[in-house]
C-alpha positions as CSV (number, residue, x, y, z in Angstrom):
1,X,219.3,150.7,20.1
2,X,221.2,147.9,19.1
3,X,218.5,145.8,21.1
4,X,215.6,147.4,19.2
5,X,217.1,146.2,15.7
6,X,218.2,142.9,16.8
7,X,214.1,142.3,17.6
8,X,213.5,143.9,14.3
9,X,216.0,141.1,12.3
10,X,214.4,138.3,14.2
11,X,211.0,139.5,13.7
12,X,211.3,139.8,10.1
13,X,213.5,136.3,9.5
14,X,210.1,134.9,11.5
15,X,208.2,136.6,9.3
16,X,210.1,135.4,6.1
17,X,209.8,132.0,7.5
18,X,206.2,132.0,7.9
19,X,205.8,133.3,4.7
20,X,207.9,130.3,2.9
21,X,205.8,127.9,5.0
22,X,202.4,129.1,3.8
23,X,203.3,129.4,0.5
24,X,203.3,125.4,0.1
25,X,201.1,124.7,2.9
26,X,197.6,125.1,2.7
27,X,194.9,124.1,4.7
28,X,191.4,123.2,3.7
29,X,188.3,122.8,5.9
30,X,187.3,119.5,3.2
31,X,189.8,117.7,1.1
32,X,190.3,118.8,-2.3
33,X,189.6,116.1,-5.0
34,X,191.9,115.1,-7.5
35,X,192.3,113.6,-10.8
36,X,195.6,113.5,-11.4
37,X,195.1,111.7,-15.0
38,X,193.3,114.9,-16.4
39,X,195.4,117.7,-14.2
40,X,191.8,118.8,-12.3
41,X,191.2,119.6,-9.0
42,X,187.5,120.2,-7.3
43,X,187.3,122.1,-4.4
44,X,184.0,121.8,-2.3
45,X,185.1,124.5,0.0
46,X,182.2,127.5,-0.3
47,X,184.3,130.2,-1.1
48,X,183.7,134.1,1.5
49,X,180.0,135.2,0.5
50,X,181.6,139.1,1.9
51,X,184.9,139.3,-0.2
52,X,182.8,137.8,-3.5
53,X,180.6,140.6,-2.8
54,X,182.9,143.7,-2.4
55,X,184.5,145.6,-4.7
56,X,186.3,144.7,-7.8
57,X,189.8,144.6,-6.9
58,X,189.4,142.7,-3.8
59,X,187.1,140.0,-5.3
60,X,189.6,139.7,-8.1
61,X,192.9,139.0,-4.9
62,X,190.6,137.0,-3.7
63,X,189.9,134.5,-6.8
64,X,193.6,135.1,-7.2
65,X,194.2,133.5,-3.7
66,X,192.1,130.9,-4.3
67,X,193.0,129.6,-7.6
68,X,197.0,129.8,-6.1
69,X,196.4,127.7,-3.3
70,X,194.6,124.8,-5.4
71,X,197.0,125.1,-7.5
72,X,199.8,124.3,-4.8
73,X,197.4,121.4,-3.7
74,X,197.5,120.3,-7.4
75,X,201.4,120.8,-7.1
76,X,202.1,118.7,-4.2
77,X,199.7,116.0,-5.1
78,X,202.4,115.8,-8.7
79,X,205.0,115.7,-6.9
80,X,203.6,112.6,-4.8
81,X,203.5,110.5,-8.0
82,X,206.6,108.3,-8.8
83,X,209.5,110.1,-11.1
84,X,211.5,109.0,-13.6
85,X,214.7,110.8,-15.6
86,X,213.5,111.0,-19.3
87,X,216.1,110.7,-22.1
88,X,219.2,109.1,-19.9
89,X,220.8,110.7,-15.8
90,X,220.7,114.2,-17.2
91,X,217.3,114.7,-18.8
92,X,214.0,116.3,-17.2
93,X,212.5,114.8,-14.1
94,X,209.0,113.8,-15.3
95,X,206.0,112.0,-13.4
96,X,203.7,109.0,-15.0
97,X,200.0,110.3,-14.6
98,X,197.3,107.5,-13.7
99,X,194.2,106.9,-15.7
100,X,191.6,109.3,-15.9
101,X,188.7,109.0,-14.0
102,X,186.4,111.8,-14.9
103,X,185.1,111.6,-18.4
104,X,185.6,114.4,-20.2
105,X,182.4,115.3,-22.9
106,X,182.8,115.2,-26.5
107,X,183.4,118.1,-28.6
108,X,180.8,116.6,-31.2
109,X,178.3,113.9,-31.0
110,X,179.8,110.2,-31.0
111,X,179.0,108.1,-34.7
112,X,175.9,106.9,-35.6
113,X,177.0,102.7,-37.0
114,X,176.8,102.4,-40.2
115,X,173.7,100.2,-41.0
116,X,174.5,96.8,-42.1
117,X,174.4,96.4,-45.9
118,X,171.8,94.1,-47.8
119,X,175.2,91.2,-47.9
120,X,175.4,91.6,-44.4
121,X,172.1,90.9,-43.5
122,X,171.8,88.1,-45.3
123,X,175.3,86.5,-43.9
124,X,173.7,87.4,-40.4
125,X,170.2,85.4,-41.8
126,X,172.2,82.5,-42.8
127,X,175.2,82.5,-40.5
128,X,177.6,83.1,-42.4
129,X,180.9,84.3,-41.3
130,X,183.5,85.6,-43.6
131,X,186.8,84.1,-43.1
132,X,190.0,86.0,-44.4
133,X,192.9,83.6,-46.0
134,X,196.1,84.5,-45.4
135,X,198.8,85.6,-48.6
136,X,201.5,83.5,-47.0
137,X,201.3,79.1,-46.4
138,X,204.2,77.4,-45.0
139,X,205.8,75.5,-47.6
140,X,206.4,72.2,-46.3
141,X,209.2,71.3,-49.0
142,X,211.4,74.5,-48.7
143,X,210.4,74.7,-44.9
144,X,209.2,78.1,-44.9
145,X,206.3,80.7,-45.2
146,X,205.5,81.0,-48.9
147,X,203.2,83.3,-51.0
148,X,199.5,81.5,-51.4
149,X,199.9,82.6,-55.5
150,X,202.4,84.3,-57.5
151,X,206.4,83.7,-57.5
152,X,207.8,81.4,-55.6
153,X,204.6,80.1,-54.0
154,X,204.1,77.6,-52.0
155,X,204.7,74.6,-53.4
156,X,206.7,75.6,-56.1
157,X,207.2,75.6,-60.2
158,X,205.4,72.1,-61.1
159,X,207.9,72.5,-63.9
160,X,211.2,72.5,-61.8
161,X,209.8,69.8,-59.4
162,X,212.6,67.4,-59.0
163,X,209.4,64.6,-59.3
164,X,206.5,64.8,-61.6
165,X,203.2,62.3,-61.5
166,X,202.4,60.4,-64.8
167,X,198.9,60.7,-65.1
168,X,196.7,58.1,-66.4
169,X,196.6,56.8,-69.6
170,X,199.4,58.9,-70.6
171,X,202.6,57.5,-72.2
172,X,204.6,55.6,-69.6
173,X,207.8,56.4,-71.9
174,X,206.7,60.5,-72.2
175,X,209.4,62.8,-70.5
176,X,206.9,64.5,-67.6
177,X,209.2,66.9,-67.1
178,X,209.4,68.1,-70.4
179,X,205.4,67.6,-70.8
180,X,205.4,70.8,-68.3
181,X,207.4,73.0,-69.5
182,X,205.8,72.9,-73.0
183,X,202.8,73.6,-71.1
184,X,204.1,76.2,-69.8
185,X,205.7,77.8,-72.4
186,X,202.0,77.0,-74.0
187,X,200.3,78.9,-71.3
188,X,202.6,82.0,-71.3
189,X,202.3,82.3,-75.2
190,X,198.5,82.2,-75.1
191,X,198.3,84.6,-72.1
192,X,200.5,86.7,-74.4
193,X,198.4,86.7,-77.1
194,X,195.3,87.3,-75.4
195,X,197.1,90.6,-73.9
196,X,197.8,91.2,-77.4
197,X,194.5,91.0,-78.9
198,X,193.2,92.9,-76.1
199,X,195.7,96.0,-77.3
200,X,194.9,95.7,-81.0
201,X,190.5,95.3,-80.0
202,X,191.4,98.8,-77.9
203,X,193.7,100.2,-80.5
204,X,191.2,99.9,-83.1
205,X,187.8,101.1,-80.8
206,X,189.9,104.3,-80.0
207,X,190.8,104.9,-83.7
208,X,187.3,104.3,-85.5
209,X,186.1,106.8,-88.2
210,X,182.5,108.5,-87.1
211,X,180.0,107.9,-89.5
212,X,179.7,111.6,-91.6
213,X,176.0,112.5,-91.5
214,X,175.3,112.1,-95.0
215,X,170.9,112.8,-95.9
216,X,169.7,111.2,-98.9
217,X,168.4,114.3,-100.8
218,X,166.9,114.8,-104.5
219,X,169.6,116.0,-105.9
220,X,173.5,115.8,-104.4
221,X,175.7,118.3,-105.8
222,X,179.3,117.6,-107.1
223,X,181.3,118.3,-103.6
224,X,178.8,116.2,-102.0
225,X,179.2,113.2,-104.5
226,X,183.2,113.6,-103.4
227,X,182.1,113.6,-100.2
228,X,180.8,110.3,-100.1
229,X,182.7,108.5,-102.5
230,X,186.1,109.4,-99.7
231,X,184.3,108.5,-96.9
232,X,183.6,104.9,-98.4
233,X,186.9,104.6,-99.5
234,X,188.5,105.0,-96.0
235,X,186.0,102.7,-94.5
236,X,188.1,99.9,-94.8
237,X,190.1,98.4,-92.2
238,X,193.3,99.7,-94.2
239,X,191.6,103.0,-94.9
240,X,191.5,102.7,-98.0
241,X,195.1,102.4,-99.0
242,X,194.3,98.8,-100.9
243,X,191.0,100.4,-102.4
244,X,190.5,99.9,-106.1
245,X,190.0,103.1,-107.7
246,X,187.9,104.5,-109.7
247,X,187.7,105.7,-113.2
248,X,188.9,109.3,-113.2
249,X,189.7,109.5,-110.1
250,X,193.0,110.9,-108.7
251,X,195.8,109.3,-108.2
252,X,197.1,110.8,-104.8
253,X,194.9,109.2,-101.9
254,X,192.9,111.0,-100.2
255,X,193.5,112.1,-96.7
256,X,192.2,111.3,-93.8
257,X,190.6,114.3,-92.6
258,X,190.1,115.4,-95.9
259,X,186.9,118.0,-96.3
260,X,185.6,121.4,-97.6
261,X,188.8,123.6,-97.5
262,X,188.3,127.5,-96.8
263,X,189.0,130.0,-98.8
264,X,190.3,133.8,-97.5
265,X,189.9,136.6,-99.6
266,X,193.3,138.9,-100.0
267,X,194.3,141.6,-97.6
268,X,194.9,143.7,-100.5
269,X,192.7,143.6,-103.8
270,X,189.4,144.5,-105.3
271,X,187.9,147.0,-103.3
272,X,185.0,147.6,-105.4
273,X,184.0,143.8,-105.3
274,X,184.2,143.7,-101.6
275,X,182.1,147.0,-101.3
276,X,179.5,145.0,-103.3
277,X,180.1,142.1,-101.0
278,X,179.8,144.4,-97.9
279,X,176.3,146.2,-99.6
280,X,174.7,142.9,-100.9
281,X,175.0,141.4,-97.1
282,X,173.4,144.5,-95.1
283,X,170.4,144.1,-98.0
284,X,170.1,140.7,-97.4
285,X,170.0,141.3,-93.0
286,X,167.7,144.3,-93.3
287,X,165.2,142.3,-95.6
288,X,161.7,141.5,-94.0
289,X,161.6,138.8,-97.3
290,X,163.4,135.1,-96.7
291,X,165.4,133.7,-98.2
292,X,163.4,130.5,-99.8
293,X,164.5,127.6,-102.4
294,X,161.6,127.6,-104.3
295,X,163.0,124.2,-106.6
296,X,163.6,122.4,-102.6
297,X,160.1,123.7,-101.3
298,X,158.3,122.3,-104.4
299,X,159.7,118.8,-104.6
300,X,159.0,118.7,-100.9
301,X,155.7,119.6,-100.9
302,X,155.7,116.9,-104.0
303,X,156.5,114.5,-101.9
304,X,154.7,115.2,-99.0
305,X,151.9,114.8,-100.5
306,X,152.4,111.8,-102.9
307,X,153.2,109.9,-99.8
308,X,150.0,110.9,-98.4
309,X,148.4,109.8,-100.9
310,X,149.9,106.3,-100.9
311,X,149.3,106.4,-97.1
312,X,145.7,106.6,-98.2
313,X,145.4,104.4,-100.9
314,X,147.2,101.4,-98.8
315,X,144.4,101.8,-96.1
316,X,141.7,102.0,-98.4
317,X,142.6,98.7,-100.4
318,X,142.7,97.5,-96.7
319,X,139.6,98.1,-95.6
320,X,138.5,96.7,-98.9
321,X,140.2,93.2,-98.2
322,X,138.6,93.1,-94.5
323,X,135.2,93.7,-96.0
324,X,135.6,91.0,-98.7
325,X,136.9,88.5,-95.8
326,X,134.1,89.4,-93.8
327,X,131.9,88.7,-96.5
328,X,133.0,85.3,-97.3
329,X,132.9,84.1,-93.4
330,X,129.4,85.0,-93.4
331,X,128.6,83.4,-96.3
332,X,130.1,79.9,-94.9
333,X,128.4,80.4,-91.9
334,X,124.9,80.3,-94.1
335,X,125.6,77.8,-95.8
């Protein structure tokens, strides 16, 4: 009995053993190829035409298989590869991958070039290359690399130079030195100005008064003579504040914006009046009849047609003075 289980322990530590051993050795009939840069593994080996071809489960133990023992393959292959501690003794054993040596595809279709602008072509057609200058110069007074422009560029202030060049035909006695800083102080002033002018040109475009669209009619009321008479007065470039005035006009100046100002009838009052109000509008909306300024339709018929008729006249007296020129040519040709 004790013989019998004895057999059974060794028979089952075997087994154990063979177990451990096949679960990191496989064996192939053809190598497996790697690529080790992109973590893939081909395997050429034609997998069992009868286990594909049986029933679910088993075909599904049997790609299970399959995929395990690649992946051991895969495994071993990682572990070949030379190791490294990452982040000091007691970090994570990782491996350096190789290159890659399949080519994976594109997700999306590689960039067209961009097609070479009408400059380019041109540059290309002449041969000419565009060459980049560098911002910084090395300065070979302070013994350094210096800004091209700007402060303390290469070179230096000409005005703190501890030598400055007389130029010719100037005044051998002149102080150079102080020659170039009046310059300078010349040249900062003007630049100064210039911004300043520039600020006052853009202050004054951005606070011009729009013309008011003012018709010559026949006849311009009272409020419309106003009208005109403020918005000549504030025309000026000192809106009017230095304007002479008029006779009988106010004193207090007028505003800016000044215009037509509205008038609200009461909340509370006359409610007769503005039933009349109310009545006399819903006549006037349910009237077929327009509303027509017989006096403004007159004067413009008036003068639509007296400038027809001058229209006319002109082109008559024209014709006229052709035919008379016409005349007298042919009568010098006769003669």
């Amino acid at each position: 009995m004790a013989a019998v289980r004895v057999e059974e322990v060794l028979a089952a530590a075997e087994e154990q053993e063979a177990e451990k051993r096949r679960s990191v050795t496989v064996e192939k009939e053809l190598d497996l190829e790697f690529d080790l840069g992109n973590l893939l593994a081909l395997d050429r080996n034609p997998p069992a035409a009868a286990g594909l071809r049986g029933a679910a489960p088993g075909r599904e133990a049997l790609l299970r298989a399959l995929a395990r023992d690649n992946t051991q393959l895969l495994v071993a292959q990682l572990w070949e590869l030379p190791a490294e501690r990452a982040g000091g003794a007691g970090g994570p054993l990782v491996a350096r991958l190789p290159e890659p040596a399949f080519r994976l595809p594109r997700e999306k279709p590689p960039p067209r070039p961009r097609p070479p602008t009408r400059w380019e072509q041109f540059a290309r057609l002449k041969g000419i290359r565009r060459r980049k200058r560098t911002s910084l110069v090395w300065d070979e007074e302070a013994k350094e690399w210096r800004r091209r422009w700007g402060y303390r560029r290469a070179g230096g202030d000409p005005a703190r130079a501890w030598l400055a060049e007389v130029p010719e035909g100037a005044d051998p006695e002149e102080d150079q030195f102080a020659r170039l800083r009046r310059e300078k102080r010349e040249r900062v002033a003007r630049n100064e100005l210039n911004r300043l002018r520039n600020l006052a040109r853009a202050h004054r475009a951005g606070t011009t008064i729009p013309a008011a669209p003012l018709h010559p009619t026949g006849h311009q009321s009272r409020e419309e003579l106003g009208h005109v008479a403020r918005v000549a007065r504030v025309s000026t470039a000192s809106l009017g504040r230095f304007q002479p005035r008029l006779p009988k006009e106010p004193a207090e100046t007028p505003s800016r914006n000044a215009g037509k100002k509205r008038r609200f009838e009461p909340l509370l009052g006359n409610l007769a009046a503005e039933r009349s109000r109310h009545l006399e509008l819903l006549r006037d909306m349910g009237s077929k009849k327009p509303v027509l300024d017989i006096t403004r339709a007159v004067n413009k018929q008036l003068r639509q047609e007296e400038a027809e008729a001058a229209a006319a006249k002109g082109k008559k007296q024209s014709q006229r003075g052709k035919r008379s020129r016409r005349q007298q040519r042919t009568g010098r040709n006769s003669k």
